[in-house]
C-alpha positions in Angstrom: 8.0 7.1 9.6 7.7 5.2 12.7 4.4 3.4 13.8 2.3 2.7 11.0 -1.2 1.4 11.4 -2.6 -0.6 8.6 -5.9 0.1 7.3 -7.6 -1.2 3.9 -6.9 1.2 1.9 -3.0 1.3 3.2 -2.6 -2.5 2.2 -4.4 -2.4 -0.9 -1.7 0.4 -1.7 1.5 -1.1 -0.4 0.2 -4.0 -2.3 -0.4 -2.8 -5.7 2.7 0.0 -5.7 4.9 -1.5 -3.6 6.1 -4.3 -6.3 10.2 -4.0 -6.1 9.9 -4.8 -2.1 7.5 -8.3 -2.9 9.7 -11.6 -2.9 10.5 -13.6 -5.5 7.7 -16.2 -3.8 5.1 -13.8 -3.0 5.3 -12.5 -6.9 4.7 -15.6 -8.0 1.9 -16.6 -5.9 0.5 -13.4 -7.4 1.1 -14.4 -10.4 -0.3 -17.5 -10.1 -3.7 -16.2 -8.1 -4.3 -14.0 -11.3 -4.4 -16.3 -13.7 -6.1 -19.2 -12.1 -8.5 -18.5 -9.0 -8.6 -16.0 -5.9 -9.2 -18.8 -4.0 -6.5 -21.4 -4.0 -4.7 -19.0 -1.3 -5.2 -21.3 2.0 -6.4 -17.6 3.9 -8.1 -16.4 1.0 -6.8 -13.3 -1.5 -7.4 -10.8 1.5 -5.3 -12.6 3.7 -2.7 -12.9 1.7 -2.9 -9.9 0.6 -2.7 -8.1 4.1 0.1 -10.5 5.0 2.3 -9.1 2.3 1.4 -5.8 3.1 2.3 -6.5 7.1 5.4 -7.7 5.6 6.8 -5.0 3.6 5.6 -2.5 5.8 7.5 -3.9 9.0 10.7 -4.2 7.0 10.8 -1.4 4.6 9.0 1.2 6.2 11.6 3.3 5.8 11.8 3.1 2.3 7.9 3.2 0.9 8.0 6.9 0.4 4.0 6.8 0.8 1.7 9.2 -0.8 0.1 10.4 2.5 -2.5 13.3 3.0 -0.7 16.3 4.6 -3.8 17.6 6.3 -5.0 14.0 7.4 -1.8 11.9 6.9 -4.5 8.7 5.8 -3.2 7.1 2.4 -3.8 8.3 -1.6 -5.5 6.6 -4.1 -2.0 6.5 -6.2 1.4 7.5 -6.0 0.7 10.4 -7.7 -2.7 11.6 -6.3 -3.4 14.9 -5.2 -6.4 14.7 -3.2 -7.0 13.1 -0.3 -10.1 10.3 -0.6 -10.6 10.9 3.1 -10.8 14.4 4.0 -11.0 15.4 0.0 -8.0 17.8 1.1 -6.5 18.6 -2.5 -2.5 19.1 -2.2 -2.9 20.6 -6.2 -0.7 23.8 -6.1 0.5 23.9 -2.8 4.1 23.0 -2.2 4.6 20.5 0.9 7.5 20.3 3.4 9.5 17.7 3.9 8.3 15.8 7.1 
């Protein structure tokens, strides 16, 4: 996985299933967003949320094992998801190469 371009739906998922690459900081200022207000974060959630995702993603890219379309290679819902939300390609009970 080389170049990867961030799009909305790509840092919402980095951000909710990419936990065990989040530092200790960031999990606590997560932690801290949910159980008080959205908008204490200087940025705003969004921001925040995008700059953890920019994060991760430029030092683990390697390592995210992303649950990626094989027809349009655009982002899952979940890790486990077998149809795309973009092209509604369905990956069901067809067995995928290795890329």
């Amino acid at each position: 996985m080389t170049n990867i371009t961030l799009y909305p739906e790509l840092i919402d998922y980095i951000y909710q299933f990419c936990d065990e690459f989040k530092t200790n900081d960031e999990k606590s200022a997560e932690r801290t967003i949910l159980y008080k207000s959205k908008n204490m974060i200087a940025d705003g959630y969004e921001s925040f949320k995008k700059k953890v995702a920019e994060r991760i993603c430029s030092q683990h890219k390697s390592e995210l094992g992303l649950n990626l379309c094989p027809r349009c290679n655009k982002i899952a819902r979940t890790p486990k998801a077998k149809q795309c939300r973009f092209c509604f390609y369905a990956w069901h009970n067809s067995i995928i190469e290795a890329r």
